[in-house]
C-alpha positions in Angstrom: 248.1 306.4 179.9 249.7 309.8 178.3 252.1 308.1 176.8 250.3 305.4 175.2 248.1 308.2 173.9 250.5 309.6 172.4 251.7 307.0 170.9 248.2 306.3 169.4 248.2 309.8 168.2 251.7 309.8 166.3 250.7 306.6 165.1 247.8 308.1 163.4 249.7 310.6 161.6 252.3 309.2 160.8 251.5 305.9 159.0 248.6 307.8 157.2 251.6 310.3 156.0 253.9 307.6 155.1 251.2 305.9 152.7 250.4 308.7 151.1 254.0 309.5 150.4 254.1 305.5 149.3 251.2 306.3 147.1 252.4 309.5 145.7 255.9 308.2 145.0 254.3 305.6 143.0 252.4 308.0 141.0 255.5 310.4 140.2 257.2 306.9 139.2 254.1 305.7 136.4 254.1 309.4 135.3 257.8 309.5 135.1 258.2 306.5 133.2 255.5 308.1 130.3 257.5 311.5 130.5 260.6 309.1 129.5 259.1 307.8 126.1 260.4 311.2 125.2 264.2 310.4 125.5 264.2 306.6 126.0 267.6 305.3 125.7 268.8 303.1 122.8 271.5 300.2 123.0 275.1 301.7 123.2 277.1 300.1 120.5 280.3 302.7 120.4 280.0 303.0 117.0 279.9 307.0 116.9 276.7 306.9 114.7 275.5 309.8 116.9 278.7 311.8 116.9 281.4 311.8 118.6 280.1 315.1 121.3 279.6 312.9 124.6 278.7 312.8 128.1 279.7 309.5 129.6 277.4 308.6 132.4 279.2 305.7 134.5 277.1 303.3 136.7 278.9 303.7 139.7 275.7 302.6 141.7 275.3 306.0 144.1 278.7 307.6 143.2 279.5 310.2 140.4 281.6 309.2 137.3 281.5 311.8 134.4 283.6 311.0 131.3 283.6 313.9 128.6 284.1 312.9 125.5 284.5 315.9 122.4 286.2 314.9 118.8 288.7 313.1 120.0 289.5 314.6 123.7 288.5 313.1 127.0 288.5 314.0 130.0 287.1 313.0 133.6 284.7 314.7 136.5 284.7 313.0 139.5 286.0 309.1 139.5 283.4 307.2 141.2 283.7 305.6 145.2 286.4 303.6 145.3 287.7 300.1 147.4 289.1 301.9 150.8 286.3 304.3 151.6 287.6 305.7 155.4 284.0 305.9 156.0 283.1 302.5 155.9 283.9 300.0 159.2 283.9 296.9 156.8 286.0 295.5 153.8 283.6 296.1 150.7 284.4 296.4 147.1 284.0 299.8 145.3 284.2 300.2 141.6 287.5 301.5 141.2 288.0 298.7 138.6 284.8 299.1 136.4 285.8 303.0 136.1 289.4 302.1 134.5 288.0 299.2 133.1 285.8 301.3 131.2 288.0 304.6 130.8 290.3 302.1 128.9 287.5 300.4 127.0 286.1 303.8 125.7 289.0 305.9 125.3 291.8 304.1 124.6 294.2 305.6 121.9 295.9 303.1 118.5 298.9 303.0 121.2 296.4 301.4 124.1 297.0 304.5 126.4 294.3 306.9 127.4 295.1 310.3 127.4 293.2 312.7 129.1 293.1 316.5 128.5 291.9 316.7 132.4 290.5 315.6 135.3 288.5 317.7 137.7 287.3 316.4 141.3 284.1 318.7 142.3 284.5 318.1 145.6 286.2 316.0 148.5 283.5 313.5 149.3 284.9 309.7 148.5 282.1 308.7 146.7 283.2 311.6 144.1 286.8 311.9 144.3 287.5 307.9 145.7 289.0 306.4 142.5 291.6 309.5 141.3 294.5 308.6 143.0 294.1 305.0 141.5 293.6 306.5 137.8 296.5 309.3 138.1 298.7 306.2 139.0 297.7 303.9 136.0 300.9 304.1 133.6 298.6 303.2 130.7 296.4 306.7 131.5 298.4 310.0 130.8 296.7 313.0 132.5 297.4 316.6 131.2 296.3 318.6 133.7 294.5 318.2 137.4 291.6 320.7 138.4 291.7 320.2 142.1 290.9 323.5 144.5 292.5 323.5 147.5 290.9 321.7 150.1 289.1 323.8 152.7 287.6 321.8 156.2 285.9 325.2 156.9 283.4 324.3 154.9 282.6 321.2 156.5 280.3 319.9 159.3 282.4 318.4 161.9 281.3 314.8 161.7 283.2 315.1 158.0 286.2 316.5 159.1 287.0 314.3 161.8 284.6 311.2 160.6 285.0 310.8 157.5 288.5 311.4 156.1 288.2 314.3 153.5 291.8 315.6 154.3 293.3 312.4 153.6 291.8 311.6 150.4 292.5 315.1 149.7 296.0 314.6 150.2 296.2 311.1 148.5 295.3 312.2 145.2 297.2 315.7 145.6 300.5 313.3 146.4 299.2 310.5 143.3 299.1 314.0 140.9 302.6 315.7 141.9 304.3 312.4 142.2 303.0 311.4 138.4 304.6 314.8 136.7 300.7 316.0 136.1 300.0 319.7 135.7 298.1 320.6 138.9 296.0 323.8 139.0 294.0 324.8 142.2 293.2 328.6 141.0 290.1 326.5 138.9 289.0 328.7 135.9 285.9 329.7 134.8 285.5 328.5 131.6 287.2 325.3 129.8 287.3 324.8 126.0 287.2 321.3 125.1 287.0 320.1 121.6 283.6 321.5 120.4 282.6 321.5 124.1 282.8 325.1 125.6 282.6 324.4 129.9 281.6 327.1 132.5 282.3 326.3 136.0 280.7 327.6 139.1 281.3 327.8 142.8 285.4 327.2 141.2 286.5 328.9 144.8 284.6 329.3 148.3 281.4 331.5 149.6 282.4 332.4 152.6 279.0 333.1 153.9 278.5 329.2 153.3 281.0 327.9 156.0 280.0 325.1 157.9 277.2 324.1 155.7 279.0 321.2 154.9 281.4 319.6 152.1 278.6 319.7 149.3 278.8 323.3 149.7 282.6 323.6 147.9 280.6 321.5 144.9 281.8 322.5 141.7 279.1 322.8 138.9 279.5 322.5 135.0 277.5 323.5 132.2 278.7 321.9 129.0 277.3 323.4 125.7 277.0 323.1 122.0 275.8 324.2 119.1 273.2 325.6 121.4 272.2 322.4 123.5 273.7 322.3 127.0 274.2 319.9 130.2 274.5 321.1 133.6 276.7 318.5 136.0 275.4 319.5 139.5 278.2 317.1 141.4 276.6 317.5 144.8 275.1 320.9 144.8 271.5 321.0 147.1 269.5 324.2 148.6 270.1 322.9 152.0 274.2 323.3 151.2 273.8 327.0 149.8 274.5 326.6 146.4 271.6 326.3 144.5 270.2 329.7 145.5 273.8 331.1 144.5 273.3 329.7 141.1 270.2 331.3 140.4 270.2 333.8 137.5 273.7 332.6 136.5 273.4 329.2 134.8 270.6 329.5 132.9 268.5 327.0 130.9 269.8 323.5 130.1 268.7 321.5 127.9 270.0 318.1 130.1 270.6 317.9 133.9 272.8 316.0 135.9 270.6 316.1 139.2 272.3 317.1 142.0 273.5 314.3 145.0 272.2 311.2 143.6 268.4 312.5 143.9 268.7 312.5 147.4 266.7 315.4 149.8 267.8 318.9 149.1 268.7 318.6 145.5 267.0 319.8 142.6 264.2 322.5 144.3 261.6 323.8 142.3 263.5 327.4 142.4 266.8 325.9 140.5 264.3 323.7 138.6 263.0 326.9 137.1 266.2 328.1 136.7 267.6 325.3 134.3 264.1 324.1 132.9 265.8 320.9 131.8 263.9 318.8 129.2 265.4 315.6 130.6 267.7 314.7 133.6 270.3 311.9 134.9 271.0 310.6 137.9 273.9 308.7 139.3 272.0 306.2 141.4 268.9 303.3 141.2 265.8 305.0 140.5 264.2 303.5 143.9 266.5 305.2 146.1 265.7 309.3 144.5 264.0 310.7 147.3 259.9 310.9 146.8 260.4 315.4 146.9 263.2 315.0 143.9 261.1 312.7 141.9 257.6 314.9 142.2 259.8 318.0 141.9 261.3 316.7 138.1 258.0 315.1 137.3 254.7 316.9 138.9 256.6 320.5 138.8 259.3 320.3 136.0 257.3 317.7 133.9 261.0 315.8 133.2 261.7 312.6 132.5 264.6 311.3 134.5 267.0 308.0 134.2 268.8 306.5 137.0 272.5 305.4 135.8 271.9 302.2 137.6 268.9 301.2 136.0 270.6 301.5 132.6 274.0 300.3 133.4 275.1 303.4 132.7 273.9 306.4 130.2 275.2 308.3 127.4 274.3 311.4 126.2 275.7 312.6 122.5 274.9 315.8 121.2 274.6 315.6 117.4 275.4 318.3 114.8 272.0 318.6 114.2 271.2 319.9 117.4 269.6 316.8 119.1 270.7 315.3 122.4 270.5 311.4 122.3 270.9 309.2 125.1 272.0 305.4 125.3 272.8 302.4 127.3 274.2 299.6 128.8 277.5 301.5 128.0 279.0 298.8 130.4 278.4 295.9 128.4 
């Protein structure tokens, strides 16, 4: 009789709980989609009519894939998940295809090579770092230089160290790199010039104080800036990890964020929220799988509009001479 009490009980609270998080992700989502009237996205077309000062925004489905683009340089941050994640039991297809595919498509030189000034993985999990050892051995895409810290399983939980194969892809694309002649650096600096781009990283070693917290605690953040417009790439950086509270009252404002691991729990808090008082915000994923807390924390709190990369095959952002920041889709095709 206690038990089925108590199973009336829980029953009461929860499915009352759950509806109202049903209804109130709905209502984020209609309110969202006003807030995005803003910024709505216009057909990609590559014809550089916004200038050619880019933030690529690959549809990876839930993985990151940041090309930078800046009068006439490119380079890469993160690669996407790609075909042999050691976390998955069962043959899949990743998109290691779709992100060359499209590297070539985009920034393919007269001679049909792509050169890149860099690449830089943020951190170790696959779905970041998974198609890097694939790209670094593509002969038809010349990499200058390799921003890779040295990997560090202190961070980690446990279940990622021995579960889920961080060491290995680690040392894959460490092997790929050295084995290709490419410049590798793991002393990461703090700030990048890139064409008209100026980049500031953060979190470019270890806090110490965050051991154990788990991988998206070694998360390396970017703020990209010009002409006074800026982006912040949050790779995988979440409160629950650490990193966001280290961050606060050093980044700043910015004008466009990258939200922090895929919109999933932990990321974008209404503390770093009022830190980088974005006006609008991207995230690699579908918009139906942001966690409800993300989506009322951009919309209810922040007041952003956001765009999932999945929804719109993909996003970029230009920032324009005139000081604008205009996004488009469907960069795919």
């Amino acid at each position: 009789m206690k038990k089925q009490k108590a199973k009336k009980i829980a029953t009461w609270i929860i499915v009352p709980l759950m509806a109202l998080i049903f209804i109130l992700d709905i209502i984020t989502v209609v309110i969202g989609n006003n807030y995005s009237k803003k910024y709505m996205p216009e057909n990609e077309d590559f014809s550089y009519k916004n200038g050619d000062d880019r933030i690529h925004f690959l549809n990876t489905a839930n993985s990151d894939c940041i090309m930078l683009e800046s009068n006439g340089h490119f380079a890469l941050v993160d690669s996407g998940e790609g075909d042999f994640n050691p976390r998955r039991k069962n043959p899949y297809r990743g998109y290691q295809k779709q992100v060359i595919d499209y590297i070539k498509k985009a920034a393919s030189g007269k001679d049909g090579k792509v050169y890149l000034d860099f690449i830089l993985g943020t951190h170790y999990h696959y779905d970041h770092v998974g198609n890097f050892e694939a790209i670094v051995n593509d002969k038809d895409i010349i990499i200058k230089t390799a921003y890779f810290k040295e990997y560090n399983p202190d961070m980690d939980k446990d279940f990622e160290v021995t579960d889920w194969g961080l060491q290995k892809s680690y040392d894959n694309i460490i092997n790929a790199v050295k084995s290709n002649g490419v410049n590798l650096v793991q002393n990461i600096p703090d700030n990048i010039k890139f064409g008209d781009f100026n980049l500031t990283l953060y979190n470019t070693g270890y806090y110490e104080d965050l051991k154990g917290k788990g991988e998206n605690s070694s998360s390396i953040g970017i703020k990209v800036e010009k002409n006074g417009k800026s982006a912040f790439l949050a790779a995988d950086i979440t409160r629950p990890s650490g990193v966001e509270d280290k961050l606060i009252g050093k980044v700043g404002h910015c004008d466009l964020l990258k939200v922090g691991h895929h919109g999933y729990y932990g990321s974008s808090s209404m503390s770093f929220l009022k830190e980088i008082t974005p006006d609008v915000a991207i995230i690699p994923n579908l918009q139906g799988k942001v966690y409800p807390n993300v989506k009322w924390n951009l919309t209810m709190y922040a007041h952003v509009p956001f765009y999932g990369t999945y929804d719109y095959n993909g996003i970029i952002a230009s920032f324009t001479d005139d000081g604008k920041i205009i996004l488009t889709d469907n960069i795919h095709g």
